[in-house]
N, C-alpha and C positions, 0 to 999 in steps of 0.2 A: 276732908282732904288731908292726907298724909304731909306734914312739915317737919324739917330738922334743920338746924342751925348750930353749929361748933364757933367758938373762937380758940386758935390755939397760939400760942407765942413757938414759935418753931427759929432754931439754931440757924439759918439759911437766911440768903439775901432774899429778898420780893423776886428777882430776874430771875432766882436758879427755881425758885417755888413755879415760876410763870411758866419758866419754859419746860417743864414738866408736866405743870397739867395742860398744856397746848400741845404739846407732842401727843396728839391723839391717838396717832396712829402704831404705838406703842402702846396702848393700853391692855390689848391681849397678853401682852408678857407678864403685867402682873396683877392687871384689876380681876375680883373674883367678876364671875358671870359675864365677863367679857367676852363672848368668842372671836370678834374680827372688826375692823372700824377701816370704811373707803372711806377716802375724802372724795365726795362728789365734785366742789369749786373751794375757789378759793382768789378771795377779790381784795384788793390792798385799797381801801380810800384814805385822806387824807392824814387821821389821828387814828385807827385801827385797820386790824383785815378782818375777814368777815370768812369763817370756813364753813361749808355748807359740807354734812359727813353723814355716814347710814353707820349705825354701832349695832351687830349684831348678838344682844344678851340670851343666855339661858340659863335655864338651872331646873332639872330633872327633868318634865315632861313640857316645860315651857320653853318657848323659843322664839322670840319675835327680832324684828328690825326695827329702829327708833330711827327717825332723820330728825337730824334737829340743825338748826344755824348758830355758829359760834362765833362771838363777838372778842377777840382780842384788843385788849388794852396793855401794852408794855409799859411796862412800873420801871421809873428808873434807879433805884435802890436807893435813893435821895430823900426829899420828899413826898415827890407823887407815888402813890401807889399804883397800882395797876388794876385789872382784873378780867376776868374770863366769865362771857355770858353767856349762856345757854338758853335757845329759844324752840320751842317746840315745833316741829313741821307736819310731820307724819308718823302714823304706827300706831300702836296698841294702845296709847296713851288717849285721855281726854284732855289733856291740862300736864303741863311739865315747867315749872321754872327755877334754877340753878344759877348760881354766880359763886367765885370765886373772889374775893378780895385781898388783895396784898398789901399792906400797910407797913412801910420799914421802921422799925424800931429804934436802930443803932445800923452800924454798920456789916454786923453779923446775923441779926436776926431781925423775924418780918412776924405783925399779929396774920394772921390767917383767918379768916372767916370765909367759912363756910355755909353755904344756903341749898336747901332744894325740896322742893313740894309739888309733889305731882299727884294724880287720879288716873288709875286703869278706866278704857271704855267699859269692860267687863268687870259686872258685881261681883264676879266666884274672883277675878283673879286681886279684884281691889280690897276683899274679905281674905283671901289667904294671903297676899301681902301686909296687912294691915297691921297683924299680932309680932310679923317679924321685921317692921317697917324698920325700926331704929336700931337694932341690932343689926340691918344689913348696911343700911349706911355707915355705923359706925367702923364695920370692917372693909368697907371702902375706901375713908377716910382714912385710915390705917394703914389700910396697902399702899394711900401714897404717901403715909410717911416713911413708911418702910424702905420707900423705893426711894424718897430724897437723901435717905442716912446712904443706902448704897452709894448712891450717886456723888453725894457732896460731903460726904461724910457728919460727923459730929460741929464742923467751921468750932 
């Protein structure tokens, strides 16, 4: 089963990192293989909300729908860090798990770690995934840092 794990020290508070990657529904603007993300629910409990969302990826002849449940934890750019959980529901997938962690550093920047390991149901698509597993995450991870420099600049 496919795993990848980054930690990066990034120029940003934990809150502007969070609320970027929680802004789900903005992921079409700049994630590759994005095409389109509902949010199905979305439920506030006591120390998180919980978004329950359908991400519609493709790339060439593939194109599937992933539901997955997302666990929000807001970091308050102090000590606590925060983070973003990603729990598989339904799609193409056998097996999906994801987290984001924000870890503040100082009061300009946050460590970042990144987590995600998933398995296609399908051997052709978990075999042609496989060779370009880490290469496509990394330009995933990429695109959102691209998208934080837009956003919050260089801090």
């Amino acid at each position: 089963m496919p795993t990848h794990n980054e930690i990066k020290l990034l120029p940003h508070r934990p809150s502007q990192l969070f609320d970027l990657v929680s802004d789900i529904e903005k992921y079409p603007e700049f994630l590759p293989w994005c095409l389109s993300v509902s949010q199905i629910s979305c439920k506030q409990e006591s120390d998180h909300e919980i978004i329950i969302a359908d991400m519609e990826i493709g790339f060439q002849f593939f194109r599937e729908t992933i539901r997955t449940r997302v666990i929000l934890n807001r970091p308050d750019d102090n000590e606590n860090g925060g983070s973003v959980e990603v729990e598989y529901i339904n799609g193409p997938l056998k097996y999906l798990r994801n987290h984001w962690l924000f870890k503040p550093v100082d009061m300009k920047s946050c460590e970042l770690d990144f987590f995600v390991e998933f398995e296609f149901k399908s051997i052709l698509f978990q075999q042609l995934i496989g060779s370009l597993f880490h290469q496509a995450v990394k330009k995933m991870v990429l695109a959102f840092e691209v998208r934080a420099k837009e956003l919050f600049g260089d801090d």
